[in-house]
Each structure stands twice: as structure tokens, then as C-alpha cells.
C-alpha positions, 0 to 999 in steps of 0.5 A, a space after each residue: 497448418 500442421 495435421 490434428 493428432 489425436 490425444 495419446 492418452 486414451 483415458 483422457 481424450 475420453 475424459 475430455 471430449 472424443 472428438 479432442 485433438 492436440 494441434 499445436 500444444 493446444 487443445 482443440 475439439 473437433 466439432 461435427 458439421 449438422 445435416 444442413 452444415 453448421 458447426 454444433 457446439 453443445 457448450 463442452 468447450 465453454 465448460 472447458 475454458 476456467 473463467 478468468 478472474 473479474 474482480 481480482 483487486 488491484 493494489 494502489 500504487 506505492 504513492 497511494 499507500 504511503 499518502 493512506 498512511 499518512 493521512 490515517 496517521 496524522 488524523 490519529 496522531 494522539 494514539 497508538 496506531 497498529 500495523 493491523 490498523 494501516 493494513 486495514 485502510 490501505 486494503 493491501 497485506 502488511 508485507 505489500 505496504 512494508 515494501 510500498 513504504 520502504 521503497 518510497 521514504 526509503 525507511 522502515 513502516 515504525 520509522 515511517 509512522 513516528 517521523 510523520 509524529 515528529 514532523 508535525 511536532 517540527 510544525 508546531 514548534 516551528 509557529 509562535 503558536 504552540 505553547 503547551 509544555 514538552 510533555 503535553 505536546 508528546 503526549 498529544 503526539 502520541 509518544 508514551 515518554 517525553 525522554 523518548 519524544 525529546 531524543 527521537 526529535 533531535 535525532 531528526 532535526 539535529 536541535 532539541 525541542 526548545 532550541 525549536 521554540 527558541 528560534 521560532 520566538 526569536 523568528 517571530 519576534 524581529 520586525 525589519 527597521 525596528 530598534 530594540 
């Protein structure tokens, strides 16, 4: 074990302890042995040490966030929705759930948010089911404009919104064996 060396520093051994030594890089404090041969410790170390940090949040894992938003979103979907709004329910800064986001759908977090929209108007759309006008169904999406609804919609799934319900009829109408 090497040697202790005193503190070259004079003003700071006394700022420290006068019984501090460096072994080693670290910092140790020397401690004098009682009458009846125990160490003594009068809490300078325990004041020395800066305690560690107990209730740091942790951040969910990227899976966790993505599935947060997307379960906000979904029960809000008829309004708009803030990145303020997402940061406050997934607990972590707007920078970490952009990256979460970017790194598990490998889009943007506004991309993100209106393909869950359209998503959801393709399942709709998609059933036999859904029979309010193009409008109606954008605004209950949460999209301020049809034009805007009807375009980001076939950029998605490559067929326009009626096309979608046309098929869905035509699906849900065949019956095997039957004859027309």
C-alpha cells in the first residue's frame, strides 16, 4: 500500500480536516485511536461525502412513451393536441419524447400524432359501419380542413377516402355462394 502524503495545500487540509491525507488520488482522513483503542469519528467524513441522489426520475423506455402518446391521443382525438399537452403525460422534456418518438416510428412527433388521426379514420373507413359525411368524420378526427383530412389520407394509404368506403361496402356486401 503506497505511503500517506500529506495535502500539498496547506489552506485546504486546513479547510478539510487536519488530519486529511491523499492516497491514492483520494482523499482520506486519518482518525486518531481513543485511550481504549478505538477509532473515533466525529461525523466529518459523513459531512464530506455529498449524498447521492435518491429520487432522480427515470425516463420510461422509448416503447412506454410512444404507447403514452398514443393512447392520449387517441382518447382526445376530436381536438387539438399540444406538444405541451404530451410532454405533461409523458413526464419527460419535449427534446426526450421527440427523440423517443423519432427512434421507435422513425417519423417526426406532428407526423406521428396526425398518422394515429388517419389511422383511425382507415379503421373506421375500412367497416360497413362508419356512415357520417367526409367532413363530419375529419372534424371528429380533429382536422381543422377536409382538403387537408382528404390529402394527408391518400398520401398515407395511396386511395382516396371514398375509394376506402367503396371497398369496405363492396367487402361487406359479397356473400360466398350467392348469386346476384
Amino acid at each position: 500500500m503506497s505511503e500517506a502524503r500529506p495535502i500539498p495545500n496547506q489552506r485546504m487540509m486546513a479547510a478539510v480536516h487536519p488530519t486529511a491525507v491523499r492516497r491514492r488520488g483520494a482523499l482520506h482522513l486519518v482518525r486518531p485511536a481513543t485511550p481504549d483503542g478505538s477509532e473515533t469519528s466525529d461525523g466529518i467524513g459523513k459531512s464530506m461525502v455529498a449524498p447521492l441522489p435518491i429520487n432522480r426520475p427515470v425516463a420510461p423506455p422509448r416503447d412506454v412513451l410512444v404507447n403514452l402518446v398514443r393512447n392520449y391521443v387517441l382518447a382526445h382525438i376530436g381536438r387539438p393536441i399540444t406538444t405541451a399537452e404530451l410532454v405533461a403525460v409523458t413526464g419527460v422534456s419535449e427534446s426526450s419524447l421527440r427523440r423517443a418518438v423519432a427512434s421507435e416510428t422513425q417519423t417526426l412527433l406532428a407526423p406521428f400524432v396526425t398518422n394515429i388521426r388517419l389511422d383511425r379514420a382507415h379503421a373506421l373507413l375500412s367497416t360497413n359501419r362508419e356512415s357520417r359525411s367526409i367532413s363530419a368524420l375529419a372534424a371528429a378526427l380533429g382536422f381543422n380542413s377536409t382538403r387537408v383530412f382528404s390529402r394527408r389520407y391518400r398520401l398515407r394509404f395511396g386511395e382516396a377516402i371514398s375509394e376506402t368506403r367503396r371497398r369496405a361496402v363492396n367487402l361487406h356486401d359479397y356473400h360466398p355462394g350467392t348469386k346476384k
